[in-house]
C-alpha positions as YAML, in Angstrom:
chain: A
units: angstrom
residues:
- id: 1
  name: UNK
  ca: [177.58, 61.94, 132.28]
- id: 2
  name: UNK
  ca: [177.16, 58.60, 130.47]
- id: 3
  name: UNK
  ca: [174.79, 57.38, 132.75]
- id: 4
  name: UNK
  ca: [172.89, 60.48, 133.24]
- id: 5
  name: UNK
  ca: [172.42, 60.37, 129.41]
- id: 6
  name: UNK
  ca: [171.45, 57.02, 129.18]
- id: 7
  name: UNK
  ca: [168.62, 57.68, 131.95]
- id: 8
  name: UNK
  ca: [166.96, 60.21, 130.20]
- id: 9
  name: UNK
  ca: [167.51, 58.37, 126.78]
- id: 10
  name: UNK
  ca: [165.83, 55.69, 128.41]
- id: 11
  name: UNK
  ca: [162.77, 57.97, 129.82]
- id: 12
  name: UNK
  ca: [162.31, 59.54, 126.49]
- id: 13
  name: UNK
  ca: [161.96, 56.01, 124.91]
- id: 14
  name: UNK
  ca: [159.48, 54.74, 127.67]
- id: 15
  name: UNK
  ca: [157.66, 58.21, 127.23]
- id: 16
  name: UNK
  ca: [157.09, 57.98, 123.23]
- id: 17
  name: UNK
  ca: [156.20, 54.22, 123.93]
- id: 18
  name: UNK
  ca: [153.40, 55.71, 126.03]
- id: 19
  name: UNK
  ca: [152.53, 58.47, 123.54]
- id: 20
  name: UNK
  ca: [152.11, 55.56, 121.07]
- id: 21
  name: UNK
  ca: [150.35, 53.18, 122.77]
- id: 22
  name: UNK
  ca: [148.29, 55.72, 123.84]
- id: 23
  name: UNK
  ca: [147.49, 57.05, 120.17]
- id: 24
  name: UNK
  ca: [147.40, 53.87, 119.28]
- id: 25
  name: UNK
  ca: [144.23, 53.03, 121.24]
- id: 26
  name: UNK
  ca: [142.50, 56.45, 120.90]
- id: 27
  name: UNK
  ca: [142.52, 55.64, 116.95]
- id: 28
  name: UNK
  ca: [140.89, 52.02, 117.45]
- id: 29
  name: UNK
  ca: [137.64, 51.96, 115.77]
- id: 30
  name: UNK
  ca: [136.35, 50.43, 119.03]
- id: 31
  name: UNK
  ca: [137.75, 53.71, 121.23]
- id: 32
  name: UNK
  ca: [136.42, 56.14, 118.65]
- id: 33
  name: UNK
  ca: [132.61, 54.38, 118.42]
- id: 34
  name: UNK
  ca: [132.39, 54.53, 122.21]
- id: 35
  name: UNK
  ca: [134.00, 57.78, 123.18]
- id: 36
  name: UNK
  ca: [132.75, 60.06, 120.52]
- id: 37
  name: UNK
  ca: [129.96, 58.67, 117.88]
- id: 38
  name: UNK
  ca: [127.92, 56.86, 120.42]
- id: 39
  name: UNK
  ca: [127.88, 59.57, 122.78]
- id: 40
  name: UNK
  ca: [127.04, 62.03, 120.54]
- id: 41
  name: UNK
  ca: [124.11, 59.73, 119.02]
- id: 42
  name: UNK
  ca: [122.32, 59.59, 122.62]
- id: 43
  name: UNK
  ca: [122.82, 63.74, 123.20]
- id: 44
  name: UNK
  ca: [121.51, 64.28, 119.79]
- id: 45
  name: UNK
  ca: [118.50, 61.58, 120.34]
- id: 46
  name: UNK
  ca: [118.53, 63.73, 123.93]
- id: 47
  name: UNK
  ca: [118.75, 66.76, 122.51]
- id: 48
  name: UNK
  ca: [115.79, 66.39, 119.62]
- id: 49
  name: UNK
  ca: [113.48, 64.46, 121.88]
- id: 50
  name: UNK
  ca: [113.04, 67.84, 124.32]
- id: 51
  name: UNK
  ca: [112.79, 69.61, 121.32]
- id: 52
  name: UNK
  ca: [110.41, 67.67, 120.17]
- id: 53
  name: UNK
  ca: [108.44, 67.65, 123.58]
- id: 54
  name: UNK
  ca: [109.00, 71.14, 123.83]
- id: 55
  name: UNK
  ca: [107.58, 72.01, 120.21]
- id: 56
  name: UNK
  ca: [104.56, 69.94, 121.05]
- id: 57
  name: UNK
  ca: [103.81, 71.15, 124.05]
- id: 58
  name: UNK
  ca: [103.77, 74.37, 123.01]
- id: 59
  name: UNK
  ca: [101.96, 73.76, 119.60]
- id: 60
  name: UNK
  ca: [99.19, 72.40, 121.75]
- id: 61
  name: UNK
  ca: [99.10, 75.03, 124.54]
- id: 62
  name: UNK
  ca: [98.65, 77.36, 121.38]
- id: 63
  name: UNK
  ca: [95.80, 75.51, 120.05]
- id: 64
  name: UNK
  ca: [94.07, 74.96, 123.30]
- id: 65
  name: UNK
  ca: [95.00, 79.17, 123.53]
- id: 66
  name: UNK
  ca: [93.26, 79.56, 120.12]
- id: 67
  name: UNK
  ca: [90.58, 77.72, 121.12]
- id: 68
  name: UNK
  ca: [89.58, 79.47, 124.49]
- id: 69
  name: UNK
  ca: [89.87, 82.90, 123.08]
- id: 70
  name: UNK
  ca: [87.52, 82.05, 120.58]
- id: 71
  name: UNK
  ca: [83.86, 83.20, 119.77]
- id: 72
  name: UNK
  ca: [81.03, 82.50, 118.06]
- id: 73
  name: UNK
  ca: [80.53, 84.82, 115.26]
- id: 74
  name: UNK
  ca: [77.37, 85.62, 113.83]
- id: 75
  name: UNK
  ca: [76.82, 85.93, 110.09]
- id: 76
  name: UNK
  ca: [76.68, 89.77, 109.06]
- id: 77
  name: UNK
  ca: [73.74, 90.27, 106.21]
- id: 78
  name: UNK
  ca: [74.19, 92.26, 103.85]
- id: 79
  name: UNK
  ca: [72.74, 95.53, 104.05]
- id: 80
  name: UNK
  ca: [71.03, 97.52, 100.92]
- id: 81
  name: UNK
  ca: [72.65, 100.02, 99.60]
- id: 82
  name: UNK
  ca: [71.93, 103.80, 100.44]
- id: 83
  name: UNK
  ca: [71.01, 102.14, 104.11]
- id: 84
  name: UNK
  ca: [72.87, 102.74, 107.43]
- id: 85
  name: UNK
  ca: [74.45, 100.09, 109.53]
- id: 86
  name: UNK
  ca: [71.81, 98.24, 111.68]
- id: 87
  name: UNK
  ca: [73.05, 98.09, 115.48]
- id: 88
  name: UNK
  ca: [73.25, 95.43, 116.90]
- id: 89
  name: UNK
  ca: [70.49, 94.35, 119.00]
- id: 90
  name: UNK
  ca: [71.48, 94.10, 122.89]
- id: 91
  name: UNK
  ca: [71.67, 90.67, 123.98]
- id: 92
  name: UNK
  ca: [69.89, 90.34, 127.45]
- id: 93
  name: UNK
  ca: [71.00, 89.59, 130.86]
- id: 94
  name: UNK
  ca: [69.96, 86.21, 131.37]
- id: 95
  name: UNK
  ca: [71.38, 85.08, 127.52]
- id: 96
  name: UNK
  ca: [74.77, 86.53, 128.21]
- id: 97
  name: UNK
  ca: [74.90, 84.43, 131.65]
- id: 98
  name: UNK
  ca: [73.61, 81.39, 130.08]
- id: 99
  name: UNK
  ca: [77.03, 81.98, 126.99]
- id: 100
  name: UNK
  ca: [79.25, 82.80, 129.41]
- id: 101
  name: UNK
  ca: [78.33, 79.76, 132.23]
- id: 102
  name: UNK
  ca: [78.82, 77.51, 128.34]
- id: 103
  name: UNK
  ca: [82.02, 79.39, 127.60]
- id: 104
  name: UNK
  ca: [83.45, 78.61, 130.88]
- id: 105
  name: UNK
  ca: [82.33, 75.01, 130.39]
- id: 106
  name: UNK
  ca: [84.16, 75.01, 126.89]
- id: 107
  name: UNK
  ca: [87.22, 76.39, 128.07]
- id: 108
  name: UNK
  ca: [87.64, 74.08, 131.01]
- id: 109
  name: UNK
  ca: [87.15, 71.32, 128.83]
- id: 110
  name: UNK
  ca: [89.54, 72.42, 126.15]
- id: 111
  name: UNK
  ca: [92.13, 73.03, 129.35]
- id: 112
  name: UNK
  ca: [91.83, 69.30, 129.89]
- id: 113
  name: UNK
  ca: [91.52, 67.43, 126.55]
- id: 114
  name: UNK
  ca: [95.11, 69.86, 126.37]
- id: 115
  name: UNK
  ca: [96.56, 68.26, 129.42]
- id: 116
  name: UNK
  ca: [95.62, 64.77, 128.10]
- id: 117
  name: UNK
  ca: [97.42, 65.62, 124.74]
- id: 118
  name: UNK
  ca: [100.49, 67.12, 126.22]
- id: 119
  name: UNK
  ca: [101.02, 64.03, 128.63]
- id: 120
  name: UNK
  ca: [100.53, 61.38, 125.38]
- id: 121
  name: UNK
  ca: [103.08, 63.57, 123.55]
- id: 122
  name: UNK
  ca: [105.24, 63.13, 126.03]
- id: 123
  name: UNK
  ca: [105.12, 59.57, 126.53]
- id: 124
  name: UNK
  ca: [105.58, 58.99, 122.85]
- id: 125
  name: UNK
  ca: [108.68, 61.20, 122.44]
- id: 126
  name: UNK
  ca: [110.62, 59.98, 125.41]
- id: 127
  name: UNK
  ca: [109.66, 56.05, 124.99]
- id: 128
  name: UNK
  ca: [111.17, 56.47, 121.37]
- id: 129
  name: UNK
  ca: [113.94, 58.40, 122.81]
- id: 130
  name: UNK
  ca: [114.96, 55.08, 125.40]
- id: 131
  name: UNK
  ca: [114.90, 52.97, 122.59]
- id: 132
  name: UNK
  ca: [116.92, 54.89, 120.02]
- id: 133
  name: UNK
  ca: [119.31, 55.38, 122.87]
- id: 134
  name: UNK
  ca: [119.40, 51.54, 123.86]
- id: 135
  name: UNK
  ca: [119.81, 50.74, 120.30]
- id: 136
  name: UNK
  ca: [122.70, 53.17, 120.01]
- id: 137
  name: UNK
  ca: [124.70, 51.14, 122.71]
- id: 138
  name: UNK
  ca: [123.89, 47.94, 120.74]
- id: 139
  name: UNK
  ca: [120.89, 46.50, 122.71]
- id: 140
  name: UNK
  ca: [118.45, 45.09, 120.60]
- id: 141
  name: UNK
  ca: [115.41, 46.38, 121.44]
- id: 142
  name: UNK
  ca: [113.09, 43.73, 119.81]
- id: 143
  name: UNK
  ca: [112.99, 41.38, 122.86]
- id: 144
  name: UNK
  ca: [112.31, 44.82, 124.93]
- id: 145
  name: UNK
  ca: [109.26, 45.81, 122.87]
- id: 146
  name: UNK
  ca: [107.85, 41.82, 123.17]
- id: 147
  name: UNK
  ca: [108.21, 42.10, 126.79]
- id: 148
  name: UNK
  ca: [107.02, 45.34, 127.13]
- id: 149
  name: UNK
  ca: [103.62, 44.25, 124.89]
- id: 150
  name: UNK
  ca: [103.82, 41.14, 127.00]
- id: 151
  name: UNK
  ca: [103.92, 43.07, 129.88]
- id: 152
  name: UNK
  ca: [101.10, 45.86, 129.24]
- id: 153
  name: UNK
  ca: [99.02, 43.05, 128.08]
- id: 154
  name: UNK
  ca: [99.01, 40.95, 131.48]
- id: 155
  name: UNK
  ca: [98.45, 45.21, 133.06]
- id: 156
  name: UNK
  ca: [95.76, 45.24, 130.88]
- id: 157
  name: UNK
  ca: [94.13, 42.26, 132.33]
- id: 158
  name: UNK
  ca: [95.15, 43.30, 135.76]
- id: 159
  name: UNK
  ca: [93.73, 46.97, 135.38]
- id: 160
  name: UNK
  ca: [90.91, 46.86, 133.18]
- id: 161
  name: UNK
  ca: [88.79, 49.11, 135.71]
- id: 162
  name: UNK
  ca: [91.33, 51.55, 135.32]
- id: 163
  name: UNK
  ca: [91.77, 51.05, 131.84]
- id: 164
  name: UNK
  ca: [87.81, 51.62, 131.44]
- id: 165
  name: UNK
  ca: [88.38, 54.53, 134.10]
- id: 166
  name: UNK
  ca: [90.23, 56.58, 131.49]
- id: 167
  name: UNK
  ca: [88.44, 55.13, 128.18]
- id: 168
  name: UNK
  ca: [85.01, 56.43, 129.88]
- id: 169
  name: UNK
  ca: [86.77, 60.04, 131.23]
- id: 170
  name: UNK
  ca: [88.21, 60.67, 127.27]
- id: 171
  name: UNK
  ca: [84.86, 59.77, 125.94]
- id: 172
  name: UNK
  ca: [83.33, 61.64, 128.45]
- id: 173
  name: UNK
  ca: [85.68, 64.87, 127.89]
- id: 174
  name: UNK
  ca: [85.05, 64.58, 123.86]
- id: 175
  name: UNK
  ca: [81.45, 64.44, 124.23]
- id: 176
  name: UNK
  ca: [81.02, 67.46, 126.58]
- id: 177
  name: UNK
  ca: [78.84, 65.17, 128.51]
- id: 178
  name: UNK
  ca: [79.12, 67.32, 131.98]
- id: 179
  name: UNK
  ca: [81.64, 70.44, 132.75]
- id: 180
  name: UNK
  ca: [83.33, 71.91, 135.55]
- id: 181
  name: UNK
  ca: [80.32, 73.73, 137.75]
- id: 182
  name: UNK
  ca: [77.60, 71.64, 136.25]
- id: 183
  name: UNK
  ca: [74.91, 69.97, 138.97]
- id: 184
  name: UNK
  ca: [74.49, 66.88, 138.16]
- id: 185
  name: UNK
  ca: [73.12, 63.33, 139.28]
- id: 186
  name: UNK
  ca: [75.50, 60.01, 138.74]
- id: 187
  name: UNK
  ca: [72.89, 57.40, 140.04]
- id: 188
  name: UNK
  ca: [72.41, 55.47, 143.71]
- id: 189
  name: UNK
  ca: [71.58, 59.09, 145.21]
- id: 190
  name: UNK
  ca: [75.08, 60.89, 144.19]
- id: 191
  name: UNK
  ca: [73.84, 64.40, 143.26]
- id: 192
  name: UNK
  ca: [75.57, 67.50, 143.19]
- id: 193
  name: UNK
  ca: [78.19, 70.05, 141.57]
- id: 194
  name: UNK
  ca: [81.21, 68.91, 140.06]
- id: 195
  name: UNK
  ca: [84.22, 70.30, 141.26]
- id: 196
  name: UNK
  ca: [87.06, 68.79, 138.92]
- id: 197
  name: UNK
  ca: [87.29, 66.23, 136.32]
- id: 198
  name: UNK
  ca: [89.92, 64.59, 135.18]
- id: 199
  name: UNK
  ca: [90.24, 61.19, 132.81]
- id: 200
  name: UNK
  ca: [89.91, 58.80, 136.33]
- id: 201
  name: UNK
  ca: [87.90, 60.42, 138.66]
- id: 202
  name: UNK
  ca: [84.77, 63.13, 138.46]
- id: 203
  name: UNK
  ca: [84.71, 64.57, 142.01]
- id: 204
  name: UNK
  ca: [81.24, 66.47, 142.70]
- id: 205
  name: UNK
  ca: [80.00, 67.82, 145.92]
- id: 206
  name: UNK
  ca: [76.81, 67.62, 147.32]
- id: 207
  name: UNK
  ca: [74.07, 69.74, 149.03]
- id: 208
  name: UNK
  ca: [75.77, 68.47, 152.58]
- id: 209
  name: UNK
  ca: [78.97, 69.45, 151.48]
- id: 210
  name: UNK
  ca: [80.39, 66.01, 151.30]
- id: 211
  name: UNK
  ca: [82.73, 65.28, 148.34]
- id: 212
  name: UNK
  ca: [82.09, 62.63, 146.07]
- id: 213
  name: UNK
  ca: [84.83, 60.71, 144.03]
- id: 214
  name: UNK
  ca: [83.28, 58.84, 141.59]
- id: 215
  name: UNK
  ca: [85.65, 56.56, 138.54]
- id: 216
  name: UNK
  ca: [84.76, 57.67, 135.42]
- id: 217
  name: UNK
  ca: [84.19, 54.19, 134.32]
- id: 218
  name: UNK
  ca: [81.34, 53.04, 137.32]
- id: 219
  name: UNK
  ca: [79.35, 55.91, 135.76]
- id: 220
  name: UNK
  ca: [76.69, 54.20, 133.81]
- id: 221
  name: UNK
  ca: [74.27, 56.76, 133.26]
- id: 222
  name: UNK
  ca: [74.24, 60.81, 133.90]
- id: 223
  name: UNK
  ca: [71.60, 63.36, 134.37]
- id: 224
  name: UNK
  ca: [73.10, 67.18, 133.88]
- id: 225
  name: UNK
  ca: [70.33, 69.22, 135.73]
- id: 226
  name: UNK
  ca: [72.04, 72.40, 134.69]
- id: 227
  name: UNK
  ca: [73.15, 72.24, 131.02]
- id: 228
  name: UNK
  ca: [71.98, 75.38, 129.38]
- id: 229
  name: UNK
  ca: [68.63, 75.89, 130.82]
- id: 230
  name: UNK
  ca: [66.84, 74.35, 134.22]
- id: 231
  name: UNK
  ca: [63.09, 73.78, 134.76]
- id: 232
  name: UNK
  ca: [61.43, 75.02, 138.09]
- id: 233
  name: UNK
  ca: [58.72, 72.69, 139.17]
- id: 234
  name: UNK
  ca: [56.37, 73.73, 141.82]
- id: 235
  name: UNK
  ca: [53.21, 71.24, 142.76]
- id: 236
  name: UNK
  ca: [50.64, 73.13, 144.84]
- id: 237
  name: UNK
  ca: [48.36, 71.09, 146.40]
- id: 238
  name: UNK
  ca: [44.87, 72.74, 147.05]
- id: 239
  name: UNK
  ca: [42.05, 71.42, 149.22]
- id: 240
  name: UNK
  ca: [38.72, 69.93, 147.07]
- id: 241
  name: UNK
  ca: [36.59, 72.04, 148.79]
- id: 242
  name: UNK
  ca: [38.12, 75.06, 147.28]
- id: 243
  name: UNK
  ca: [37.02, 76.36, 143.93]
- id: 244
  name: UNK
  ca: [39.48, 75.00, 141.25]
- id: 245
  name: UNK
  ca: [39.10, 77.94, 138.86]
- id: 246
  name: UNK
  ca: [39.61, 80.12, 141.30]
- id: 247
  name: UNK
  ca: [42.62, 78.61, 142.65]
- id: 248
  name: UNK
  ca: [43.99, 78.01, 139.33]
- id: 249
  name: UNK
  ca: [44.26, 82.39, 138.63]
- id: 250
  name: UNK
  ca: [45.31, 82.69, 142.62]
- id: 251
  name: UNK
  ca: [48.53, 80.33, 142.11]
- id: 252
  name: UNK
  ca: [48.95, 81.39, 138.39]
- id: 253
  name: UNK
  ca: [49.02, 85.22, 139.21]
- id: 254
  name: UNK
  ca: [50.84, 84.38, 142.46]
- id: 255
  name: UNK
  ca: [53.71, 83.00, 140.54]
- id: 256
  name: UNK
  ca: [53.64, 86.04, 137.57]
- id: 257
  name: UNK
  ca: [53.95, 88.47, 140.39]
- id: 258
  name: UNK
  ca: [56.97, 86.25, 141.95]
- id: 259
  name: UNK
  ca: [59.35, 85.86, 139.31]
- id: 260
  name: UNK
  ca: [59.92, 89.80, 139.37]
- id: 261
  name: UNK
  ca: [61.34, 89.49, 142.71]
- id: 262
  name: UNK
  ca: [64.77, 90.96, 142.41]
- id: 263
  name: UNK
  ca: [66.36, 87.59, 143.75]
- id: 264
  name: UNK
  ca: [65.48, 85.80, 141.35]
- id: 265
  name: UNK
  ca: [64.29, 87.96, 138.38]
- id: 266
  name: UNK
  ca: [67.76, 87.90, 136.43]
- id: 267
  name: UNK
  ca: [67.38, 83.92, 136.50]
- id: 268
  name: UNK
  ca: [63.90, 83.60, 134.99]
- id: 269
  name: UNK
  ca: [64.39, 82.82, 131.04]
- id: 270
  name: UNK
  ca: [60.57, 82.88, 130.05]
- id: 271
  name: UNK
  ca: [57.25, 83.71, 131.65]
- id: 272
  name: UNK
  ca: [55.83, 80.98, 134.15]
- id: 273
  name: UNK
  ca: [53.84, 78.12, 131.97]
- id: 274
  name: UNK
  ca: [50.68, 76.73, 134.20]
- id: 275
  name: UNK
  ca: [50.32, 73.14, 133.27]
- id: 276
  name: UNK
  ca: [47.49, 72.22, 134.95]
- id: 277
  name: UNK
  ca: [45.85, 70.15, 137.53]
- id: 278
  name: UNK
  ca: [48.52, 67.11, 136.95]
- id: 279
  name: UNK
  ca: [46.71, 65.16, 140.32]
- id: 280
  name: UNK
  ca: [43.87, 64.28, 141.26]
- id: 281
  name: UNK
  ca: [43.58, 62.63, 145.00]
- id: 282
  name: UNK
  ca: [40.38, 61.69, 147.13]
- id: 283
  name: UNK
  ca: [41.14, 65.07, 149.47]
- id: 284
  name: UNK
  ca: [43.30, 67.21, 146.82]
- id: 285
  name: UNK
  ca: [44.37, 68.50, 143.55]
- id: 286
  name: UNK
  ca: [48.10, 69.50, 142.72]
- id: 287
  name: UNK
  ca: [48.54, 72.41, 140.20]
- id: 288
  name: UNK
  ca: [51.73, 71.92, 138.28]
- id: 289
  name: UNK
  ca: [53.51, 75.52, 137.83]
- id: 290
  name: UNK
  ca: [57.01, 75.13, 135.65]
- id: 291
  name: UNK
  ca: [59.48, 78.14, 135.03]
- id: 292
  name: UNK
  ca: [62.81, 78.16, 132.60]
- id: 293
  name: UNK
  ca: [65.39, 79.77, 134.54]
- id: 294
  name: UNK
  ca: [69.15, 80.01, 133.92]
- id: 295
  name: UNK
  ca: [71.46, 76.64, 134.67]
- id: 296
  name: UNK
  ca: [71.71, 75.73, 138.04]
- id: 297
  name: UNK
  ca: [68.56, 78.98, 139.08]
- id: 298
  name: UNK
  ca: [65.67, 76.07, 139.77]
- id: 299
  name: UNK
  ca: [66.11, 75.47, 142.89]
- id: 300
  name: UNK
  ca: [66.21, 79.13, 144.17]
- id: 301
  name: UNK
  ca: [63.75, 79.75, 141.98]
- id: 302
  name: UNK
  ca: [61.54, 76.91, 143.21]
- id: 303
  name: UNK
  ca: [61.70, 78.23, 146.74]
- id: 304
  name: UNK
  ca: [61.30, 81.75, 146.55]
- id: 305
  name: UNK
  ca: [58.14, 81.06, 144.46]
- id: 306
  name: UNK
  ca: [56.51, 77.97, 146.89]
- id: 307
  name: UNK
  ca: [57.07, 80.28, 149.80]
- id: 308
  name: UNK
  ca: [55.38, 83.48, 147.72]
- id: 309
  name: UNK
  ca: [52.26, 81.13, 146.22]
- id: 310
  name: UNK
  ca: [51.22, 79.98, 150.05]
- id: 311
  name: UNK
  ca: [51.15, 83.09, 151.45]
- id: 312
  name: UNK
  ca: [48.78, 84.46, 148.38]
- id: 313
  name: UNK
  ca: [46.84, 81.53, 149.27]
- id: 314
  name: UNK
  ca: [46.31, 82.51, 152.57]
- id: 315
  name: UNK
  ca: [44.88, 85.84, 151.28]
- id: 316
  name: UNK
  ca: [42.41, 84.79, 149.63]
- id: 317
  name: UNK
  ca: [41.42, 81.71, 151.73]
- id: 318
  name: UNK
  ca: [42.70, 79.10, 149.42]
- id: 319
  name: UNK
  ca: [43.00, 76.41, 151.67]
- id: 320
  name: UNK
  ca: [45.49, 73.27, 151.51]
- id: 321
  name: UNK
  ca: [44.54, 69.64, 152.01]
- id: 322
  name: UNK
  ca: [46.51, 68.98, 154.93]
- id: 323
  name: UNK
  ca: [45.76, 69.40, 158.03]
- id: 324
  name: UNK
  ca: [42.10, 70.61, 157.42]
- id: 325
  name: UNK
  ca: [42.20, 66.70, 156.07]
- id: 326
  name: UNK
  ca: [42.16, 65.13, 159.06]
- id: 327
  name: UNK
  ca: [40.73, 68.22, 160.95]
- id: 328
  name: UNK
  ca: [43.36, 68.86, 162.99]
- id: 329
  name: UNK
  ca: [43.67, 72.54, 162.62]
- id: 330
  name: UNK
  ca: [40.84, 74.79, 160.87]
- id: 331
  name: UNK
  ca: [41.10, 78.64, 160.80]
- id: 332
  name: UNK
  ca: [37.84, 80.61, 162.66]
- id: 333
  name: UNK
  ca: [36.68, 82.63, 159.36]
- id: 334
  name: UNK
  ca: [37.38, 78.98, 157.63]
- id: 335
  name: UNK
  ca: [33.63, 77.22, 156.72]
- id: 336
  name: UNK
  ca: [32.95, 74.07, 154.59]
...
């Protein structure tokens, strides 16, 4: 029995050494920083940097929200007293198309400045959010942040294009230069709609249905052919040895009578505008015709009308320089 107690004496002892040593350690300032305030320092720098990025994200996504479902409001006047409520006047076809084809241009380009904001959020809140957590484990950050700007300084130098890339796409964005659906023309024969847009690239299509991917920053110069209103420009050219007067009402009423056909009637902004005889060759003249038409309508416009004006001419036996020119073909009733 002696020996029996002295073996559990013994395992008692050994067991409250352990208990000690073991409290012991758990209640060194070292244990305590490194079990329990450090790691609760990185989940609460965890924990407020998503909340952060979260409150952001959805602060902007509410602005860019506010935004889009916005609308111009016109001023009310004040009416006289004892008078009823004007109505309002309706707003014609081709108006509302030419507000909404803007609207959609705003909206896409509020969706994007949006993205841009959420993603610099982001990489604001989470690069503080490293550091606070490598300072809480006692690395000094200083030498990380000279690095780091002696790092993204030798990028710099080493990406300037794409550096310029996204300088020229924000600049671009905040100016409302060119939208979403826009035709437009980005120099060296690159003409067509644009598809997306984002702070690198502006892709675009053209009339052959190839897709362009142009940098933001190699764009030195852009012509939007379909910002709020277009311009169809027909030259007719008309033999000298017709009468000019007369050829001036035929291709004048020919085009009044064209822009009511119903393809293109809803396009047409304001009545054709005859500029005049804007050439003068040794064997022709060229009448200049030019119709406002919705964004984007010119074209359509233009060909509709071209294909209307030389049939009229035929009618009435306005002839065009070419080929009576060079005499190759001459109708019978057709004399000089």
């Amino acid at each position: 029995m002696s020996e029996l107690t002295t073996n559990v004496y013994a395992m008692s002892t050994s067991a409250q050494e352990t208990a000690d040593n073991v409290t012991s350690w758990w209640q060194e300032p070292v244990t305590q920083e490194w079990l329990i305030r450090k790691p609760l320092e990185i989940l609460v720098t965890i924990i407020i940097a998503a909340v952060a990025h979260w409150l952001v994200r959805r602060g902007i996504d509410k602005l860019a929200q506010r935004n889009i479902n916005s609308r111009l409001k016109k001023p009310k006047l004040p009416g006289r007293i004892g008078k009823k409520k004007v109505e309002t006047e309706e707003i014609p076809p081709h108006v509302q198309a030419m507000n909404k084809a803007q609207d959609d241009r705003r909206k896409a380009r509020i969706k994007t400045l949006a993205a841009v904001g959420k993603s610099a959020a982001a990489i604001l809140i989470w690069a503080w959010a490293v550091l606070a957590v490598l300072q809480s484990i006692n690395i000094n950050v200083g030498p990380i942040i000279a690095s780091a700007g002696v790092v993204g300084l030798a990028i710099g130098f080493g990406a300037q294009s794409l550096v310029k890339d996204f300088l020229s796409g924000i600049f671009m964005l905040l100016e409302d230069q060119y939208g979403v659906g826009d035709t437009v023309d980005l120099g060296e024969g690159i003409i067509g709609d644009v598809e997306d847009i984002s702070l690198r690239l502006t892709t675009l299509r053209d009339i052959d249905g190839t897709v362009w991917y142009v940098r933001n920053g190699e764009i030195l110069r852009v012509g939007n052919l379909s910002d709020e209103f277009s311009i169809a420009r027909l030259q007719i050219p008309v033999g000298l040895s017709n009468d000019s007067e007369k050829a001036w009402e035929v291709i004048l009423a020919s085009v009044n009578e064209g822009v009511q056909d119903e393809r293109i009637r809803d396009g047409v902004i304001e009545e054709p505008v005859m500029n005049g005889i804007t050439d003068f060759q040794p064997d022709y003249l060229s009448y200049r015709i030019s119709v406002k038409t919705l964004p984007g309508r010119q074209w359509e416009t233009q060909r509709i009308l071209q294909g209307k004006v030389l049939n009229d001419m035929r009618k009435e036996k306005i002839t065009t320089p070419y080929p009576y020119g060079i005499g190759a073909y001459r109708p019978q009733d057709y004399e000089i």
